[in-house]
C-alpha positions as CSV (number, residue, x, y, z in Angstrom):
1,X,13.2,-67.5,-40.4
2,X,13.5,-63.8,-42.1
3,X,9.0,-64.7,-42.6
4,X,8.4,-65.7,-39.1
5,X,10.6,-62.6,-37.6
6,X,8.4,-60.1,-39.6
7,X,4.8,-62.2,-38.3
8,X,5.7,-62.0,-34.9
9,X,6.5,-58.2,-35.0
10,X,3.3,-57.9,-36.8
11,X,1.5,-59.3,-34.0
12,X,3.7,-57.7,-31.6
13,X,2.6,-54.1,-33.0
14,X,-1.4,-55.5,-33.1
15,X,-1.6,-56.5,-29.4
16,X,0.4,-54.3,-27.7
17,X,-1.0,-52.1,-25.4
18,X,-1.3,-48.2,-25.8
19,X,0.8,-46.0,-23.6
20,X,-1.5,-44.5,-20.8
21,X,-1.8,-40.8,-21.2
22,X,-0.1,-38.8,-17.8
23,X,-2.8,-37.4,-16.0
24,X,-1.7,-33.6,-15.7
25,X,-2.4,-31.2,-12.8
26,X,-4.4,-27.8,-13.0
27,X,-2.3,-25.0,-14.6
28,X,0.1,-22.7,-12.5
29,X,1.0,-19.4,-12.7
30,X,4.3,-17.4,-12.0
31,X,4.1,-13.6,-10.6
32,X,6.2,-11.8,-11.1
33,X,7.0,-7.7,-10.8
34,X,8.6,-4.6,-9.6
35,X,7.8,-2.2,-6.6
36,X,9.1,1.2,-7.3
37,X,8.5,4.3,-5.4
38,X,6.5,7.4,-7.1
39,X,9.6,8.6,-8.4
40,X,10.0,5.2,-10.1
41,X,13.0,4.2,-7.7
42,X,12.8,0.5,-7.2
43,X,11.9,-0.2,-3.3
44,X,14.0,-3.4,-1.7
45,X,12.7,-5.6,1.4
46,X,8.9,-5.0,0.4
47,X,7.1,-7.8,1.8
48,X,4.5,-9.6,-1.3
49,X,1.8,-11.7,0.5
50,X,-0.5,-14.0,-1.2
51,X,-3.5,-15.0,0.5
52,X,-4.9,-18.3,1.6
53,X,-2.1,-20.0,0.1
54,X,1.7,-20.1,2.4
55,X,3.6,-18.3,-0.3
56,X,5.2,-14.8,-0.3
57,X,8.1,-12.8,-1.3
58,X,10.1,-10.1,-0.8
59,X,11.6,-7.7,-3.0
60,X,15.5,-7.3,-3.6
61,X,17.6,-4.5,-4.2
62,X,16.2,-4.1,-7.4
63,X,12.6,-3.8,-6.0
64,X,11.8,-7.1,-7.9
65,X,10.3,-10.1,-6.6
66,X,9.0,-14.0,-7.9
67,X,7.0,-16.5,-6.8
68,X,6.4,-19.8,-8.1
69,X,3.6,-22.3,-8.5
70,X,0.4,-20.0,-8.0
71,X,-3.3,-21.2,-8.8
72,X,-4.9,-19.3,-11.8
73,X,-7.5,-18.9,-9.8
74,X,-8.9,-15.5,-8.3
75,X,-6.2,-14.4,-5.4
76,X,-5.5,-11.8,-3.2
77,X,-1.9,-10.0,-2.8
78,X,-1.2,-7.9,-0.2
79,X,2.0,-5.6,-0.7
80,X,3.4,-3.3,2.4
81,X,6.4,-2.0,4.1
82,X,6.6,0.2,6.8
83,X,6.3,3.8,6.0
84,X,4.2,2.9,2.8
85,X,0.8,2.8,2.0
86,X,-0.1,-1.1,1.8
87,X,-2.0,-1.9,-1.0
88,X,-4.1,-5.0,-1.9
89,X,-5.1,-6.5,-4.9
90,X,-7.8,-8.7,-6.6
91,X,-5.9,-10.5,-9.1
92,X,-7.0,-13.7,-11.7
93,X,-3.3,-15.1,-13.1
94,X,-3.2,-16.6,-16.7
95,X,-1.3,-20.0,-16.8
96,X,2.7,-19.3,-17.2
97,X,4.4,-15.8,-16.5
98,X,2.2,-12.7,-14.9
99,X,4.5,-9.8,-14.4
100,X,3.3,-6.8,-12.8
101,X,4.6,-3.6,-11.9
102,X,3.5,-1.6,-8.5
103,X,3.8,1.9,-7.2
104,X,3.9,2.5,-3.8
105,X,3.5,5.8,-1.8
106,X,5.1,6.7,1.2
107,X,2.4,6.8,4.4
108,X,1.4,10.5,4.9
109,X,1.3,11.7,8.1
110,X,-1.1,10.0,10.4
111,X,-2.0,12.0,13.3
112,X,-2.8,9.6,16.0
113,X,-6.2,10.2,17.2
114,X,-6.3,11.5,20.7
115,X,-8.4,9.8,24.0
116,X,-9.4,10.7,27.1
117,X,-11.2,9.6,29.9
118,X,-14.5,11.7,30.6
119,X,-17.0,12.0,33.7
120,X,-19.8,12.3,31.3
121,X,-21.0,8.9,29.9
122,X,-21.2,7.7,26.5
123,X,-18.7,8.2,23.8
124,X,-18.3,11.7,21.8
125,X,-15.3,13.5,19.7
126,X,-14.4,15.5,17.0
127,X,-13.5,14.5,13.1
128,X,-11.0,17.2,11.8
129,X,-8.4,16.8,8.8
130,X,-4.8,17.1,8.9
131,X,-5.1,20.7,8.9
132,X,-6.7,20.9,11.4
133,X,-10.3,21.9,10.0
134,X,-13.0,20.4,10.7
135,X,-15.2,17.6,9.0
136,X,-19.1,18.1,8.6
137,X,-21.2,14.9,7.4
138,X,-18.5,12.3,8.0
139,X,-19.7,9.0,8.8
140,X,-18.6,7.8,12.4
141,X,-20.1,4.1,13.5
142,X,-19.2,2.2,16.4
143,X,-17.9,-1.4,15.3
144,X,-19.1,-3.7,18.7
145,X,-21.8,-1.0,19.4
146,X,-23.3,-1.3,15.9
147,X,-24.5,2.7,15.9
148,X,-24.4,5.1,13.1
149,X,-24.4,8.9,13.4
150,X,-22.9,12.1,11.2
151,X,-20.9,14.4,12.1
152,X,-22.6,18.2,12.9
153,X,-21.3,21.4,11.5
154,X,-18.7,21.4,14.4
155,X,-17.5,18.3,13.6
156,X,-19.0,16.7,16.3
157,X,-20.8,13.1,17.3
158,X,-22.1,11.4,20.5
159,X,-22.9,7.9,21.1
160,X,-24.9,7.0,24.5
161,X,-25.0,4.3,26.0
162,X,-21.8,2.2,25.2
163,X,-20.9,-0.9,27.1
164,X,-17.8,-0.8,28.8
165,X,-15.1,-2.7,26.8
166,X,-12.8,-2.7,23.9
167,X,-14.3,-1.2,20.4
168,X,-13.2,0.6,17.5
169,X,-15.3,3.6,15.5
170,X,-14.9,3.3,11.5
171,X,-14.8,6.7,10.0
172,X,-15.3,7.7,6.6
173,X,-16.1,10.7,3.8
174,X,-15.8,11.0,0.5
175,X,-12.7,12.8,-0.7
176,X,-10.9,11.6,3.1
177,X,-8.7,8.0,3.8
178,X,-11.0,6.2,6.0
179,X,-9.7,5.7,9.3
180,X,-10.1,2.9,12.2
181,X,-9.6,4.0,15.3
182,X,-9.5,2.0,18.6
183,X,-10.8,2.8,21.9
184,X,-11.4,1.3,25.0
185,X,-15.1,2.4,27.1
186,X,-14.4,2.8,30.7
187,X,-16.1,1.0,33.2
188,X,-17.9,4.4,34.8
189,X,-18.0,7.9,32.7
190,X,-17.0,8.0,28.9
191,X,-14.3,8.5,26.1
192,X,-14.0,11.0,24.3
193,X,-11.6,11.0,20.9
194,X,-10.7,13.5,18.0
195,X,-10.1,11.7,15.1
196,X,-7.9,12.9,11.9
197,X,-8.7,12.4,8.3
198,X,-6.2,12.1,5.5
199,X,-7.4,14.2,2.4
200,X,-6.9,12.3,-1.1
201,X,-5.7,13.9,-4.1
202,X,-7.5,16.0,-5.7
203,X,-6.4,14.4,-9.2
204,X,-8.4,11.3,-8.5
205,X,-11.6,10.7,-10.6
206,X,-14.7,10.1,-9.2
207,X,-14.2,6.5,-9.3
208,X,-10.9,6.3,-7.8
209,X,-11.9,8.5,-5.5
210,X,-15.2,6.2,-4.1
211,X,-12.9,3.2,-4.4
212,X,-9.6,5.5,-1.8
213,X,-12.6,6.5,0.3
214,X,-13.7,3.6,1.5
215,X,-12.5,0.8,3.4
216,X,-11.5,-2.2,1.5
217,X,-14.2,-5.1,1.5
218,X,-12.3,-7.8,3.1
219,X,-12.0,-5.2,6.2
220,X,-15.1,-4.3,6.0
221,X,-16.1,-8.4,6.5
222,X,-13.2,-8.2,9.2
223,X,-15.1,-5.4,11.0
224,X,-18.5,-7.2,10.8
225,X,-16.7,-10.6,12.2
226,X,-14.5,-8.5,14.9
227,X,-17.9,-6.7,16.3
228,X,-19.3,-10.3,16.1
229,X,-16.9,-11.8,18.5
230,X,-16.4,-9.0,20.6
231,X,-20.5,-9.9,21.6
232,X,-20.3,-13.4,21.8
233,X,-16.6,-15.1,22.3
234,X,-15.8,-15.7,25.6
235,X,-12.9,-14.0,27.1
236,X,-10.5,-16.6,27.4
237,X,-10.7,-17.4,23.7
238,X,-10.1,-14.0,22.1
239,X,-8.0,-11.1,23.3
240,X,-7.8,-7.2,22.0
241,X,-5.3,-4.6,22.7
242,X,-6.2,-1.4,21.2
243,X,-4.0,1.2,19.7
244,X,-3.4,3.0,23.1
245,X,-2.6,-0.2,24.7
246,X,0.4,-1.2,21.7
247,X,1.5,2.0,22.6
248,X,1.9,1.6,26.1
249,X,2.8,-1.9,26.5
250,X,4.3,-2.6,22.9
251,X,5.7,0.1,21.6
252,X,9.1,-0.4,19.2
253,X,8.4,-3.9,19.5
254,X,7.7,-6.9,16.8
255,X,4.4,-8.6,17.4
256,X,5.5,-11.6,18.4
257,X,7.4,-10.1,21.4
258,X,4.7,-7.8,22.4
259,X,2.8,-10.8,23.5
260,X,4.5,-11.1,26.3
261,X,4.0,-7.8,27.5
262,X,0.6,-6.9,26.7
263,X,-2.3,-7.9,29.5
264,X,-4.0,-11.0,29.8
265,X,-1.6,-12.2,26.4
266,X,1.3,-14.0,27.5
267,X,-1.4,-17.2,27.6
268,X,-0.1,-17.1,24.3
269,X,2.7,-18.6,22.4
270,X,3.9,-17.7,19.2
271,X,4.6,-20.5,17.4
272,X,0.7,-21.9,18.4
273,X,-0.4,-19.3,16.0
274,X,-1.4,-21.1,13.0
275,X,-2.3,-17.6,11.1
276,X,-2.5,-14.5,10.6
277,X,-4.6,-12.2,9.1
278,X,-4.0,-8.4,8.2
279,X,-6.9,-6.2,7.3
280,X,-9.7,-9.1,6.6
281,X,-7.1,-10.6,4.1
282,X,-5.3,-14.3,5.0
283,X,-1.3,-13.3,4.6
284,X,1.4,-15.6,4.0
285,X,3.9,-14.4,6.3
286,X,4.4,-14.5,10.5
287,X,3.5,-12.5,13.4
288,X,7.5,-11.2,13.6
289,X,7.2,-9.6,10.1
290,X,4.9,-6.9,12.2
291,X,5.6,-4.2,14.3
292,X,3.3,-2.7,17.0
293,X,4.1,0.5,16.2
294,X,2.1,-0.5,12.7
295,X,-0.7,-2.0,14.1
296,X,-3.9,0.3,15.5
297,X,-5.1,-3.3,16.7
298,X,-3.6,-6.9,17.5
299,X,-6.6,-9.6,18.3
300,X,-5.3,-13.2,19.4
301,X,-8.3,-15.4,18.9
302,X,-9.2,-19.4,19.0
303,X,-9.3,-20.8,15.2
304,X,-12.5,-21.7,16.5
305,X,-14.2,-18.5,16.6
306,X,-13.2,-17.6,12.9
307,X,-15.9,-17.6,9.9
308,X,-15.6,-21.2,8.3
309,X,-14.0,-20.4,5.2
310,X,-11.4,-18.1,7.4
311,X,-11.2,-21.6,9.6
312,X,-10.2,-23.9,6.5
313,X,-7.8,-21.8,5.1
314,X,-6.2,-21.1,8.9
315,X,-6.0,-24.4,9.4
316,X,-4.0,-25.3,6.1
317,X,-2.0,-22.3,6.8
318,X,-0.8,-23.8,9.9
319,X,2.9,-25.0,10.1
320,X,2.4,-26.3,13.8
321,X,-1.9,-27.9,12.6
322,X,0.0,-31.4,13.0
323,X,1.6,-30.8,16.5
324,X,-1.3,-32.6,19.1
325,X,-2.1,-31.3,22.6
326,X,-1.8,-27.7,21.7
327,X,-4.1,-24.8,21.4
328,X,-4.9,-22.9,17.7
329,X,-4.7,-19.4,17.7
330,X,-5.4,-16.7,14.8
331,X,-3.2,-13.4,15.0
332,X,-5.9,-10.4,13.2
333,X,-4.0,-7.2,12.9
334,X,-5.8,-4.1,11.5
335,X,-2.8,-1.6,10.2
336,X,-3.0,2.1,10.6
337,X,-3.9,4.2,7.7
């Protein structure tokens, strides 16, 4: 009996079959950090987004923050609070803990450019700094309009013709904060706008200082895609208010209430909005986490008029994409620097 027990285990062991091996996912990654001030004071309720993917965070009273379960792929993190300068980031995780520590600086002083209605056509201003001098050589193009000029030794620059409509003029120079400003061309005569630029630190080094002087790429696509619509979208599918009309219609206001009140927007509903996207960059959280006051544009546009890849990730962004019968709307908000 004691012989047969051990053949049978013996033949047990020789035909049994191998466990099958559990098919593991990718790797994740964990972020995460601090967000101090300059004086290394940790900074509560700072908003950490993480693009393309519905994930973000928000610091605590210790200015630290965590979130789970991210791809070690190449992401983008957008970091902001109001009265800080929002910064984004290019980041590649390693699989496991990424901790990271961020410094944030308190928005200087933004003098809000200044626009008025003109008898003279076409549209023309003045680029000074924030004291008040004038600029020579800055770069001033027209976004819709698609026109470059300089500005003259007075600061100056003209653009004529414009088409009547809703446009924005990105202005830049080395050593300055670039600037977006808003505008809206009048039907009959012109605009004209004085625009203020932000001097960096002189500390910077020449690297640093190309990289602060220039708008960020993913706003630069943003710009590109913005002008593109503006030409072709039709009007019921896309609607623009401009910093002077946030302003006037908006002001004090989170986004999602200030559709109700800006023109031609209450269409509109909030929780149809299966996006948003701040400054070219996909963010994780909702129209209410913005204020108008914040914003130097708010653009409500059909899903449909997006770029494909900005399509595909709205889409999956959605909370509402599974709700049938209703329409899909992007929220593209362009912060004021």
């Amino acid at each position: 009996m004691r012989g047969a027990l051990i053949v049978l285990l013996a033949t047990a062991a020789l035909t049994a079959t191998p466990p099958r091996a559990i098919a593991q996912g990718p790797p994740t990654a964990v972020l995460v950090g601090l967000v101090k001030d300059v004086d290394g004071k940790p900074l509560p309720a700072v908003i950490v987004d993480i693009s393309g993917v519905k994930r973000h965070a928000v610091t605590d009273d210790r200015g630290r923050f965590r979130i789970d379960k991210l791809s070690t792929d190449s992401l983008i993190m957008i970091v902001r609070r109001v009265g800080l300068v929002p910064l984004t980031f290019d980041m590649k995780l390693v699989p496991g803990e990424n901790d990271l520590t961020v410094t944030m600086e308190p928005v200087p002083q933004i003098l809000d450019a200044v626009r008025s209605e003109t008898q003279q056509t076409g549209l023309f201003g003045v680029v000074g700094d924030t004291a008040f001098d004038i600029v020579e050589g800055a770069t001033v193009s027209t976004v819709v309009h698609t026109e470059t000029t300089t500005t003259n030794e007075r600061g100056q620059f003209f653009f004529d013709p414009v088409k009547p409509g809703a446009d924005m003029v990105d202005v830049r120079k080395l050593g300055y904060r670039p600037r977006i400003v808003s505008f809206t061309m009048p039907p009959k005569g012109g605009q004209r706008v004085a625009i203020w630029l932000t001097p960096l630190s002189a500390g910077l080094d020449e690297a640093a200082m190309r990289r602060a002087s220039a708008p960020p790429n993913a706003l630069v696509r943003e710009l590109f895609d913005f002008g593109q619509r503006r030409r072709w979208v039709n009007s019921a599918r896309s609607f623009f208010a401009t910093r002077e009309q946030l302003a006037q219609y908006a002001s004090g206001m989170l986004a999602d209430e200030a559709l109700r009140y800006l023109p031609r927007f209450g269409t509109v509903r909030s929780y149809e909005i299966d996006c948003v996207i701040v400054d070219g960059t996909m963010a994780a959280g909702f129209l209410d986490q913005y204020t108008a006051n914040e914003m130097e544009t708010l653009e409500i546009t059909a899903v449909g008029t997006l770029s494909q890849n900005e399509q595909k990730s709205c889409r999956s962004n959605g909370s509402n994409a599974g709700f049938a019968h209703r329409q899909h709307w992007a929220a593209l908000i362009m912060l004021r620097h």
